[in-house]
N, C-alpha and C positions, 0 to 999 in steps of 0.2 A: 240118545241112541247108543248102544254098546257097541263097542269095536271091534269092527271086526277081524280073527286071525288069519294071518295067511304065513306060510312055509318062510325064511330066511330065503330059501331058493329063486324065490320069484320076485327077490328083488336085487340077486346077483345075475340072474340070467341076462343074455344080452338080447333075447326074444321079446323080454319085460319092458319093454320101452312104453309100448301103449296103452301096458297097463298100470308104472307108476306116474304115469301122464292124468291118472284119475282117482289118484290116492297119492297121501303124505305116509312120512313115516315119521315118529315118535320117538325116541328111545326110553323105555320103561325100567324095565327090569334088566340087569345085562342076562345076554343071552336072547331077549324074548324084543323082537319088532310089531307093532302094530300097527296097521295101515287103515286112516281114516278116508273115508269117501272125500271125494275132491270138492264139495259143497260145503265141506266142515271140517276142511286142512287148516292148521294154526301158520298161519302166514303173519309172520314178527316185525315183519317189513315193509310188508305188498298197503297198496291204497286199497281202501273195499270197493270193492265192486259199485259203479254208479246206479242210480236209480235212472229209469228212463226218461223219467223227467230233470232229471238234473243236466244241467250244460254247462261247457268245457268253461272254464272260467277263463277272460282274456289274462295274455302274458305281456307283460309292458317289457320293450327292447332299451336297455340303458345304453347308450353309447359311451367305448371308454376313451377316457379324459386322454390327448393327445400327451406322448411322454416328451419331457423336457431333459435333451442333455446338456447340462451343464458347462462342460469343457470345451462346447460346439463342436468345433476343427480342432483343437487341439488333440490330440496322444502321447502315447507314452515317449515317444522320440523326443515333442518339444519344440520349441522354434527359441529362437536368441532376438529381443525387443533390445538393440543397443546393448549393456550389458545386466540387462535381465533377464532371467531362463524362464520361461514358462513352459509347464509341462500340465498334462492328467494324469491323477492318480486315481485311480479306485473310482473312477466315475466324476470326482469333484478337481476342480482347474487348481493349479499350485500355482507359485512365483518366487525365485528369489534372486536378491540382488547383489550381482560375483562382484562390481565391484567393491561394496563395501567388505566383501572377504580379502580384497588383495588381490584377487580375480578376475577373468573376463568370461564372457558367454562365448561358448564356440560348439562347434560337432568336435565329440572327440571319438574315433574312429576303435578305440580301445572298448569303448561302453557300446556305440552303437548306437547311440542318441547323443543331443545338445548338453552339455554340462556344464558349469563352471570347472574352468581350467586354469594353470598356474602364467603368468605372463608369459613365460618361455616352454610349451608342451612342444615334448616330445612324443609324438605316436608310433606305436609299431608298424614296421614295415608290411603295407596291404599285400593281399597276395600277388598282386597287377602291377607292384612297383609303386613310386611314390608318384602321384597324379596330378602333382607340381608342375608346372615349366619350369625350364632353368631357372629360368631370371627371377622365379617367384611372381605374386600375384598380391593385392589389396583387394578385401574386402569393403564393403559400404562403412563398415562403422571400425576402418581403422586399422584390421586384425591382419598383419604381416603372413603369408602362407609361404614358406621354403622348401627346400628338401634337402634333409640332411643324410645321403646317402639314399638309401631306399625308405626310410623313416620323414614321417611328416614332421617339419616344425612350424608351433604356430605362437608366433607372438602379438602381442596385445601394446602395440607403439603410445599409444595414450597413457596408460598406466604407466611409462615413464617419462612421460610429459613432451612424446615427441608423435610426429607424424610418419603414415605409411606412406611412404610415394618411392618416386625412381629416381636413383643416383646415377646420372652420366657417364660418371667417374668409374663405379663398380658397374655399369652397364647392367641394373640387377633391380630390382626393389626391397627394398629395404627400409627401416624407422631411421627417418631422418629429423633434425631438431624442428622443433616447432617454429613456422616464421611467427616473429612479434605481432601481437594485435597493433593493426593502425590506428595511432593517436590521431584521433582528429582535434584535439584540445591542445596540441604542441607544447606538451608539457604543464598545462595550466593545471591548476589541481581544482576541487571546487571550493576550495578556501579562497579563490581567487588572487590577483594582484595590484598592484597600484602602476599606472603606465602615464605618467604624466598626473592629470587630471580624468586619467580614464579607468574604470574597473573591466579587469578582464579577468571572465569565472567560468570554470568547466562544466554547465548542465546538463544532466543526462547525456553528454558520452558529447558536447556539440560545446563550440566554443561562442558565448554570450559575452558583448563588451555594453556599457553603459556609461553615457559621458556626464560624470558628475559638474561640471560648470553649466552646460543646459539646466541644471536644475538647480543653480545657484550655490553651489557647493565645489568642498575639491575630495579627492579621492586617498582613504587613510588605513591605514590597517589598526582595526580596531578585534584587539584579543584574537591574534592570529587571523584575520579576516577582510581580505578590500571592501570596505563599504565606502558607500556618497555620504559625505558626512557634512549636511549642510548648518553652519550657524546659527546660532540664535540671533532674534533680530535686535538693534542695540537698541536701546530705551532711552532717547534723546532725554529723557527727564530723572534717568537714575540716579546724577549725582546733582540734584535741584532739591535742596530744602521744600518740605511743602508749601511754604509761603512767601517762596521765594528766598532770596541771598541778592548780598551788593556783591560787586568784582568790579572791585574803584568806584567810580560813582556812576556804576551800569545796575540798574536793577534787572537780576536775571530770574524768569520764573518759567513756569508751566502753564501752558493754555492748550487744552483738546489736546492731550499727551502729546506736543509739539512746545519745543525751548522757544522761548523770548525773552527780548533785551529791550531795555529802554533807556537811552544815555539822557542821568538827569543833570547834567551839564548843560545839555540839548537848551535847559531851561533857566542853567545859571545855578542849577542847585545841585544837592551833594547826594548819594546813596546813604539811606539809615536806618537802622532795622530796629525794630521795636518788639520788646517779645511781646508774642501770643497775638501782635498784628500782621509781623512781618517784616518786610526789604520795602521800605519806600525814598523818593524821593522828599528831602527834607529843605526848606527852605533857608539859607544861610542868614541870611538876616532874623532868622527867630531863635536865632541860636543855635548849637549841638543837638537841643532836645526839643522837638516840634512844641512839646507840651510847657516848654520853660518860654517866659516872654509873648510878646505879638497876641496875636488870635490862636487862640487853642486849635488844633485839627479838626477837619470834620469827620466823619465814621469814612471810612475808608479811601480818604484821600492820602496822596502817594503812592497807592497802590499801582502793581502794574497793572496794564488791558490791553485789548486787542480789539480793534475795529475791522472788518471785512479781510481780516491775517495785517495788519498794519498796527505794533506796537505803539503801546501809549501809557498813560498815568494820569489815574484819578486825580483830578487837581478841580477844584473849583474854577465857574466858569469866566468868573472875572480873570482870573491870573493866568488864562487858557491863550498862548499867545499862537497856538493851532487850531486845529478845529476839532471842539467841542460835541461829542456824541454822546447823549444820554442811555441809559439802560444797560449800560455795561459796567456800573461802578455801582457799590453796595452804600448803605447811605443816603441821604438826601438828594433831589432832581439835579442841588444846586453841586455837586461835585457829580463831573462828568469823564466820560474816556478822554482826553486831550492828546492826538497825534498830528503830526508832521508839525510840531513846534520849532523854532530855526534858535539856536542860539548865535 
């Protein structure tokens, strides 16, 4: 369809209401408006017009996500944690730590919030005077509050390794020296000491003693340190030849890691050691050497033995002037244990 003209007029008029309520306008040509029917207005924008059968499409409702602040209770003023400042910045929680600046955490009345201040702050005088009492005041974690003139002073008694309390003396509160932590250890260190036969050692912060003679031991400082330092047990066989040894004319041997003697006197005869047999009882009438003269020895007679812990010596059983126990002498039946022989 062609468009149709209408005057510039009729669409400055303020009459014109009802009638660009049913026409668009165009811009064409400058100078020239053209006003299209309201059926076939170019709407750049607009949704088209529904068809009657068409239905509203459902709008799903998103709920929005709860906001999270960060800082919670914190702001920009801040609070003092002992001497850590914690403050909000820009939405996100800060921290920092005055001590390790030389510092403590306090309100400083200059800023207007918490800050790290110097051990000895000076503030300016409030407008209300200094909000001090005389005597001054302690805070929980330490922090000296005075007033010096109309100016606040506030110091930090810890950072010089003393305490806030009140002075009698000065009638006032003030950083007074730190009383000594109580030794419950009386000096003992944990390297401990030696106290007789007793160890006494400082564990975790408490004094521990332990009496080294109950355990068979006595109390020693070994590499700077008190321990129970119990013996070794002796080796009644340490200085016994393994096949024994004479000591005069005692044959001394080992039986069940326990020392035994046998006096071959007992028998009239002498101690004589034979290599590669041993410490036996030799009889004197065959000479110095069992094996020179008489009857030759039998296999492990002279030897020492032991019957029920009662010393003795392999001897054959004729010349047994004790009693005779078989199975404990190496050798023939016929050389037997011989104890409680009488000389």
């Amino acid at each position: 369809m062609k468009p149709t003209r209408c005057p510039l007029v009729c669409i400055l008029a303020p009459f014109a209401a009802a009638l660009l309520a049913a026409c668009a306008t165009v811009d064409v040509d400058e100078g020239d408006v053209y006003v299209l029917p309201a059926d076939q207005a170019l709407d750049f924008g607009a949704k088209p017009p529904e068809s009657p059968g068409d239905a509203e499409a459902p709008t799903e409702r998103l709920d929005a996500a709860p906001v999270v602040n960060p800082c919670g209770d914190l702001d920009h003023i801040g609070v003092c944690a002992d001497d850590t400042l914690r403050w909000c910045d820009r939405g996100m929680p800060q921290a920092l730590d005055c001590a390790a600046q030389g510092m403590h955490c306090a309100f400083s009345g200059a800023l207007a919030r918490h800050a790290c201040v110097p051990p000895v702050q000076m503030e300016p005088p409030p407008a209300q005077g200094c909000p001090v009492p005389p005597e001054g005041e302690c805070d929980p974690n330490g922090v000296l509050y005075g007033c010096f003139g109309d100016a606040v002073q506030i110091e930090n008694c810890r950072l010089t390794g003393r305490a806030c309390g009140w002075d009698a003396a000065e009638m006032r509160y003030t950083c007074l020296a730190a009383p000594p932590a109580e030794d419950a250890c009386g000096g003992v260190t944990p390297d401990g000491r030696c106290v007789a036969d007793r160890v006494e050692i400082c564990r975790a912060g408490r004094l521990a003693t332990e009496d080294c003679v109950a355990r068979g031991g006595h109390c020693e400082i070994v590499e700077g340190r008190a321990l129970c330092v119990t013996p070794a047990p002796v080796d009644p066989c340490a200085d016994i030849a393994p096949l024994g040894q004479c000591e005069g004319d005692t044959v001394v041997f080992c039986a069940d890691g326990e020392r035994g003697e046998f006096a071959c006197n007992d028998l009239g005869w002498v101690c004589f050691g034979i290599p590669g047999i041993g410490a036996l009882c030799s009889d004197p009438n065959a000479g110095s050497d069992p094996n020179a003269g008489g009857d030759p020895p039998l296999e492990g007679e002279g030897t020492a033995c032991t019957v029920n812990g009662v010393a003795g010596v392999c001897q054959r059983v004729s010349r047994c002037a004790g009693t005779a126990t078989p199975g404990h002498c190496p050798g023939p039946n016929e050389v037997q244990c011989c104890t409680g022989a009488a000389g």
